[in-house]
C-alpha positions in Angstrom: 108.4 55.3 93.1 109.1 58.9 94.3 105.8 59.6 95.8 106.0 56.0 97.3 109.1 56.7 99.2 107.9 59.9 99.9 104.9 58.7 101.8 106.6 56.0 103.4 109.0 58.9 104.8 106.5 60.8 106.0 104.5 57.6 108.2 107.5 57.0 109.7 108.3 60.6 110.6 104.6 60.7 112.0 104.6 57.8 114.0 108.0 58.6 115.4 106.8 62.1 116.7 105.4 59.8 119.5 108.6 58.6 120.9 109.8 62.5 120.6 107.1 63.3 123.2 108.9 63.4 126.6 112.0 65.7 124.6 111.8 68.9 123.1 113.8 68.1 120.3 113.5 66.9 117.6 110.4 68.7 117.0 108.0 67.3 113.4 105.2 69.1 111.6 103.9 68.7 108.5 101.4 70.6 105.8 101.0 71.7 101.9 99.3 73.7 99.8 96.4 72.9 97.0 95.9 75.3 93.8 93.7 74.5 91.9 92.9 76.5 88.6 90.5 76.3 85.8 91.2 78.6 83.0 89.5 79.6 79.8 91.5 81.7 76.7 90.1 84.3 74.4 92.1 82.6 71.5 93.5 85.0 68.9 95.8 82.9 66.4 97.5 80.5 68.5 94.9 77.5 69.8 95.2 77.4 73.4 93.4 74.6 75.6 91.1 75.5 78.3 90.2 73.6 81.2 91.4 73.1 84.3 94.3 71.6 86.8 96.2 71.2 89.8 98.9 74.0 89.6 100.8 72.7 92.6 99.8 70.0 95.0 102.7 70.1 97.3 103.2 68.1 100.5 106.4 69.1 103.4 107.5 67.5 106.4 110.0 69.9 108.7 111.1 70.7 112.3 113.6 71.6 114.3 116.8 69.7 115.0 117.6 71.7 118.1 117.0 75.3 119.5 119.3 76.4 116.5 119.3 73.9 113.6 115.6 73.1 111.5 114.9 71.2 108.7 112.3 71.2 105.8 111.7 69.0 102.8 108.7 69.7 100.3 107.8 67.8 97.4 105.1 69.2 94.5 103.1 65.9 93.0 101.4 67.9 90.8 103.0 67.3 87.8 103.8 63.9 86.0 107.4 63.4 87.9 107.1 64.8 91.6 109.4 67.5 91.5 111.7 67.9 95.0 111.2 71.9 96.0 112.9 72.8 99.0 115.1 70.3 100.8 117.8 71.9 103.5 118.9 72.6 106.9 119.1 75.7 108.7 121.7 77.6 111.1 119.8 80.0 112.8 123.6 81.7 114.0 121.4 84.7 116.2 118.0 86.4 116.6 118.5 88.1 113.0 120.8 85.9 110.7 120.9 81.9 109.7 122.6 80.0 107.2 120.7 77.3 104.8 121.8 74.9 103.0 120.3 72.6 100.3 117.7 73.4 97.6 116.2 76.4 98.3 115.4 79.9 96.4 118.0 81.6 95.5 118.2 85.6 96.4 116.5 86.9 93.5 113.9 88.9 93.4 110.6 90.1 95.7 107.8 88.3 93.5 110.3 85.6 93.2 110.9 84.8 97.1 107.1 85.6 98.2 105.6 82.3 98.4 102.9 81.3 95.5 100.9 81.1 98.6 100.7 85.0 98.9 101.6 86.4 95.4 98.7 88.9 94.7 98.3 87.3 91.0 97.9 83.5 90.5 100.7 83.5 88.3 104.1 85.5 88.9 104.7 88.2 86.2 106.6 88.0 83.0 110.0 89.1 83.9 109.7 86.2 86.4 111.2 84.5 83.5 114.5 86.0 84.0 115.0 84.9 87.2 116.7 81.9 89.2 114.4 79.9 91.9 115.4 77.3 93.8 118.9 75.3 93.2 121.1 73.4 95.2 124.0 75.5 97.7 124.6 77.6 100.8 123.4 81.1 101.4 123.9 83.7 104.3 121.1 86.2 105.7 120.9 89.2 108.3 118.5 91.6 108.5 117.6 94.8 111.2 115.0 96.8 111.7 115.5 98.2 108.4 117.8 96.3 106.0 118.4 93.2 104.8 121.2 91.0 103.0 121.6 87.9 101.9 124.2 86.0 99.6 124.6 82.2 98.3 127.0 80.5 95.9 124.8 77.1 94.5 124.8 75.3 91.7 122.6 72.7 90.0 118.3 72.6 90.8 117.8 69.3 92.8 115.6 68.1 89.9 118.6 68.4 87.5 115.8 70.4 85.1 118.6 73.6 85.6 122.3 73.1 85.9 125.1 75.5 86.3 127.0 77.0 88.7 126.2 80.6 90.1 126.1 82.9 93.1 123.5 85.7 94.4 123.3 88.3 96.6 120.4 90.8 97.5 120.2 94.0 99.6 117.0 95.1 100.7 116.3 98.9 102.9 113.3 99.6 104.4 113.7 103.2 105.3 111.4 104.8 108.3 108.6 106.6 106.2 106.2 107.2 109.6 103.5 105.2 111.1 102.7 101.7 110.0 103.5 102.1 106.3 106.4 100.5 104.1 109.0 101.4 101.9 111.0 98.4 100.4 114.0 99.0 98.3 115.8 96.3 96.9 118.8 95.4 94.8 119.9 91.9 93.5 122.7 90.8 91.6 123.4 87.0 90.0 126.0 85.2 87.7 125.8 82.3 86.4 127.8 80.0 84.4 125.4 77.1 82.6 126.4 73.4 82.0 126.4 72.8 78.1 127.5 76.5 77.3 123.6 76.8 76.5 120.9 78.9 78.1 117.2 79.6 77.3 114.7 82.0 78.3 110.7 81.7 77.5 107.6 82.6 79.4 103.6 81.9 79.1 101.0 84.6 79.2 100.9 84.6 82.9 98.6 81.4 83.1 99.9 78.0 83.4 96.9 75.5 81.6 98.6 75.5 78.1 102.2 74.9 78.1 102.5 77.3 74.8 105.7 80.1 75.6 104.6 83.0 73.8 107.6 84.4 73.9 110.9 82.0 73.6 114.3 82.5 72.6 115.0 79.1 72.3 118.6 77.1 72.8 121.0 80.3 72.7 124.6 78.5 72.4 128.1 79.4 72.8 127.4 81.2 76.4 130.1 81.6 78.5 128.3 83.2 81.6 125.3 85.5 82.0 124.3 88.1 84.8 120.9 89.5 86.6 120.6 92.2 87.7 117.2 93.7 89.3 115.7 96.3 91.3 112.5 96.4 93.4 110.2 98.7 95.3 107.0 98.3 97.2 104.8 100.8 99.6 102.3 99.8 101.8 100.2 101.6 103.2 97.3 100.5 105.0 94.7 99.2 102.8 96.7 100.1 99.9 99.8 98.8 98.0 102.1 99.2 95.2 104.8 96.9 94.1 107.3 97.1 91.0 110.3 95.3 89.5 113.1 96.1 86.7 115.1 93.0 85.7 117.9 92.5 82.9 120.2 89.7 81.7 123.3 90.2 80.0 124.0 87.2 78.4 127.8 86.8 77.2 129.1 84.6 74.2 132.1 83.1 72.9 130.8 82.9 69.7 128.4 85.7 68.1 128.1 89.3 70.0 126.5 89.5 73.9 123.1 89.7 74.7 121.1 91.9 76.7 116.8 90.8 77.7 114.9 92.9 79.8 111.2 92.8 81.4 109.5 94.7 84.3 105.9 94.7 86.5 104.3 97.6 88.4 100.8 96.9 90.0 98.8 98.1 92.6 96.4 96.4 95.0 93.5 97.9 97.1 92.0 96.0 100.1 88.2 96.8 100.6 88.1 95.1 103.6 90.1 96.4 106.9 93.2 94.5 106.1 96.7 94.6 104.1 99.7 93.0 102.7 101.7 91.3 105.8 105.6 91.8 105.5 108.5 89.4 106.8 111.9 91.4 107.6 113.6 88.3 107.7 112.5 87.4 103.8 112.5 90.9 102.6 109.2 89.7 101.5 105.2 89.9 101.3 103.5 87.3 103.8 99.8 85.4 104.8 97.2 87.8 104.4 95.0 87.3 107.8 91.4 88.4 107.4 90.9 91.0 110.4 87.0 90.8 110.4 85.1 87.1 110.3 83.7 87.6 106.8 87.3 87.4 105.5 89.3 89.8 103.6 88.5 91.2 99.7 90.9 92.8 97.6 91.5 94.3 94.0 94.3 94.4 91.8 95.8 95.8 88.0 99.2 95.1 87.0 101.1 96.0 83.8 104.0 93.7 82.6 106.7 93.6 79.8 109.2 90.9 78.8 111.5 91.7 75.8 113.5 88.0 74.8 114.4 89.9 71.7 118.4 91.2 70.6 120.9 91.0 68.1 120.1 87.9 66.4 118.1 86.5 69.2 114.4 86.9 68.2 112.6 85.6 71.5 109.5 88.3 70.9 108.3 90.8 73.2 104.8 90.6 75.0 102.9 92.9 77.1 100.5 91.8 79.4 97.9 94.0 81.5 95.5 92.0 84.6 92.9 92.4 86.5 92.6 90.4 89.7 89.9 90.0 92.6 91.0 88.3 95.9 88.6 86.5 98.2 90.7 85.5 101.4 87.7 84.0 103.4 90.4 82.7 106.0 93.8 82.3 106.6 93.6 79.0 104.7 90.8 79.6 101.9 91.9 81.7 99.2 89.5 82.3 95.8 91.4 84.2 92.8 90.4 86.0 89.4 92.4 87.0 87.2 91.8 88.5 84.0 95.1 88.8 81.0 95.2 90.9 78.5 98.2 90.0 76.1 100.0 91.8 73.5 103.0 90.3 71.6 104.9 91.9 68.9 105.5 90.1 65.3 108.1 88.2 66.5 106.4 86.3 68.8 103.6 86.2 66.4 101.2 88.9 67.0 99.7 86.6 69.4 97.2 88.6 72.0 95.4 85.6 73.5 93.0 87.1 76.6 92.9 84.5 79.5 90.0 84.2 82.9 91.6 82.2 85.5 90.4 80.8 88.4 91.9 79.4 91.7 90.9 78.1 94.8 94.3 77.7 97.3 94.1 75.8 100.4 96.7 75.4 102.5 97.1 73.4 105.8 
């Protein structure tokens, strides 16, 4: 029924861009994005499932309501129940700041608000698990030459799969290192209050086929309200690129003593081709990669990751992951991926060190 209505939506939005001809607004476009992965696991004791899927399969319509309003709605049919992404309308106030509201991601982290489209890895890394993405409210940004800030107050996800109320903020400084290289600093801050006084944190080896967490705290109850807090770096220059992250929750109880979970990525990436990592100042965050030459654009990455879901009488398990990835960007469109992960858990978690190929082919259009 979703998809249905969805579709139906998006005719009628296509076929009315013809009576918007003879105006300038309202303006329509449309496009999505394909992943499509198959994946195969060096099993150690915990039988994972290889084969293949469609990670995301996502569809948006979007435009702009008038020289300072847009709009966007995206919708992912790639798993079972269609899953509503990003669904809001924007205040572009000036040149350099806009307001948003709707579902949209929250101001949480570097890896977290560059797209899946241009993450160097096919999946984001462990500490991703930590984080808030997209939920329901109203956020502010502004940004310069060399800063940028942003702040929101939201509360449940649109799909109702995360409720709670919160609020955000991020501060980003891009100091002037010389020449066409970049030095991204970043701070961001969350609080959150969760519906049911429950929370749970969990996270896969960094491949999405087999829905096993190898790590998982489960249900921790009798929360009264936990806070993120992270910090981020990146330096880009040229060809080359390194980008880290530190994030923590502090997790506080009425019942039983507070929590504290932790988890952090470093990794660097080398283009062989004449190209590198694209940068939005308006995101605070990496963009497209753009072949520069007609053969496309071939790069190489290694990245280390820790997540640690274990404390007091929380045993989650910690797991350490190292990958290898390969990048074959043979347009702006036609993406093909490799990663190779390496996983280490500790006993809690199971000693489980399951070693994972995974390959994707992303088109978007």
């Amino acid at each position: 029924m979703k998809t249905r209505n969805f579709l139906i939506a998006l005719g009628v939005s296509a076929a009315s861009t013809s009576a918007m001809a003879q105006s300038d607004f309202p303006t329509f476009e449309w496009g999505g994005r394909i992943h499509a992965d198959a994946t195969a696991f060096d099993n150690d004791k915990y039988s994972y499932d290889d084969g293949t899927e469609l990670r995301r399969g996502r569809l948006f319509v979007g435009g702009e309501l008038s020289d300072r309003w847009e709009w966007r709605i995206q919708y992912d049919f790639a798993p079972d129940d269609p899953e509503l992404k990003d669904g809001y309308v924007r205040y572009n106030a000036s040149e350099n700041s806009r307001i948003t509201i709707g579902s949209f991601k929250q101001f949480s982290s570097l890896e977290e608000l560059t797209s899946s489209n241009h993450i160097t890895f096919t999946e984001r890394s462990l500490p991703n698990a930590l984080v808030t993405s997209r939920r329901v409210g109203i956020g502010y940004q502004r940004w310069g030459d060399n800063y940028n800030f942003a702040a929101s107050t939201y509360t449940h996800e649109a799909n109702n799969k995360s409720r709670g109320d919160g609020v955000a903020s991020r501060f980003v400084y891009r100091p002037d290192i010389g020449g066409d290289s970049l030095f991204h600093l970043g701070v961001n801050v969350a609080r959150e209050t969760p519906d049911g006084d429950t929370i749970r944190f969990r996270a896969r080896p960094e491949s999405h086929q087999d829905d096993h967490r190898i790590v998982n705290t489960d249900r921790i109850r009798g929360v009264d309200s936990h806070s993120k807090l992270g910090l981020e770096a990146a330096f880009v220059d040229g060809r080359f690129s390194a980008q880290g992250e530190y994030v923590r929750q502090n997790v506080e109880r009425d019942l039983g003593a507070d929590l504290s979970f932790d988890g952090y990525y470093a990794y660097v990436s080398y283009f062989l081709t004449n190209d590198t990592r694209p940068y939005s100042s308006s995101n605070a965050a990496f963009d497209r990669v753009r072949p520069s030459g007609s053969g496309g654009a071939w790069e190489l990455a290694a990245r280390v990751s820790h997540l640690d879901l274990s404390n007091i009488d929380i045993m989650g398990g910690a797991v350490d992951t190292f990958t290898l990835g390969a990048n074959y960007y043979m347009t702006n469109d036609l993406r093909f991926a490799l990663n190779y992960v390496m996983a280490d858990s500790d006993d809690m978690a199971g000693d489980d060190d399951p070693n994972t190929w995974v390959f994707r082919l992303r088109w978007t259009f």
